[in-house]
C-alpha positions as CSV (number, residue, x, y, z in Angstrom):
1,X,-259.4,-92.8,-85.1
2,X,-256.4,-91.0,-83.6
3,X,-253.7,-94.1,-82.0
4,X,-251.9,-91.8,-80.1
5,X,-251.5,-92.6,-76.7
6,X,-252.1,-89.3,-73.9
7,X,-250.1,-89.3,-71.0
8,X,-252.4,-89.0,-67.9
9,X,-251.5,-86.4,-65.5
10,X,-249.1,-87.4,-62.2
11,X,-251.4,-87.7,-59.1
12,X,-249.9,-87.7,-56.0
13,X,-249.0,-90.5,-54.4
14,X,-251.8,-91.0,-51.5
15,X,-251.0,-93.7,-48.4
16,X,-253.7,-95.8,-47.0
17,X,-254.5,-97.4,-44.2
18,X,-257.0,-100.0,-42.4
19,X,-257.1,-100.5,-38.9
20,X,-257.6,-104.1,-38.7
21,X,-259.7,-106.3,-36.1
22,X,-259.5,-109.9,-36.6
23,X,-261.7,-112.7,-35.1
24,X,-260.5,-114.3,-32.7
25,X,-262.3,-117.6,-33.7
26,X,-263.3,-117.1,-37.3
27,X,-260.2,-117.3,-38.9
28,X,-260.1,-114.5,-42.0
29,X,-263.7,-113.0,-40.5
30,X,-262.8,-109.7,-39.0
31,X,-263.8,-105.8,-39.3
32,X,-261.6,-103.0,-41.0
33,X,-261.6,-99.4,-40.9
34,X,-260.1,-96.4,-42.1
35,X,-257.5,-95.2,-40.8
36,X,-253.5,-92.9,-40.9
37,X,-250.5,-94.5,-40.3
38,X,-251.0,-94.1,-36.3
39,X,-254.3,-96.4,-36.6
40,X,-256.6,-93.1,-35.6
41,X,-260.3,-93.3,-37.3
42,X,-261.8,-90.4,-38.4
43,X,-264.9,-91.3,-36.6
44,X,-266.5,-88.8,-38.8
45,X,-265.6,-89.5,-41.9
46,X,-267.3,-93.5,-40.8
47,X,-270.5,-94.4,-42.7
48,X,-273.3,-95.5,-39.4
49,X,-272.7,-98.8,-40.6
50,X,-269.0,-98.9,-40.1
51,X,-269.1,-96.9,-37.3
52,X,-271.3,-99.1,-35.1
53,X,-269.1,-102.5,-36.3
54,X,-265.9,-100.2,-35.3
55,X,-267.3,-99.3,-31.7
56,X,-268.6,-102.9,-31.3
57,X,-264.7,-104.1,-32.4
58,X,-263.3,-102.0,-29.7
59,X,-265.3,-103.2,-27.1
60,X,-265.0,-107.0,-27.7
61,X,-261.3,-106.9,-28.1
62,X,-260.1,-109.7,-26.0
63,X,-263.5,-111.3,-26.3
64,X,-264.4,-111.6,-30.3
65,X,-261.3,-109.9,-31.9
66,X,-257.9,-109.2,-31.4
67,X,-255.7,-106.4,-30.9
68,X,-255.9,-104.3,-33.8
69,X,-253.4,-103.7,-36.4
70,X,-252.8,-101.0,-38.9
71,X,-252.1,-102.5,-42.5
72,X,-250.8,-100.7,-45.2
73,X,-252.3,-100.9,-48.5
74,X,-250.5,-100.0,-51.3
């Protein structure tokens, strides 16, 4: 067996981000999307799933869930 470590190729660096809903009386409940640094979905890119909880988020903002926020994950 061959020890020799192989050096992996350099990927480039990819940012992402989640545009973040949090509950408004569930405290660390929320929902979380996909999204760039500007907090724009791809609506597209959404599995039906996600896409209906993200919709739903947006209209009980003020209601269920906060203002979202775009977090960086690094």
């Amino acid at each position: 067996m061959d020890a020799r470590a192989t050096a992996l190729p350099e990927l480039p660096a990819t940012d992402s981000y989640l545009l973040r809903f949090t509950s408004l009386y569930n405290p660390g409940r929320g929902i979380a999307v996909p999204c760039d640094e500007a907090g724009l979905v791809d609506i597209d890119s959404l599995t039906q799933g996600l896409r209906t909880a993200y919709f739903f988020a947006r209209t009980m903002i003020g209601r269920e869930y906060s203002l979202p926020c775009v977090q960086h994950l690094h």
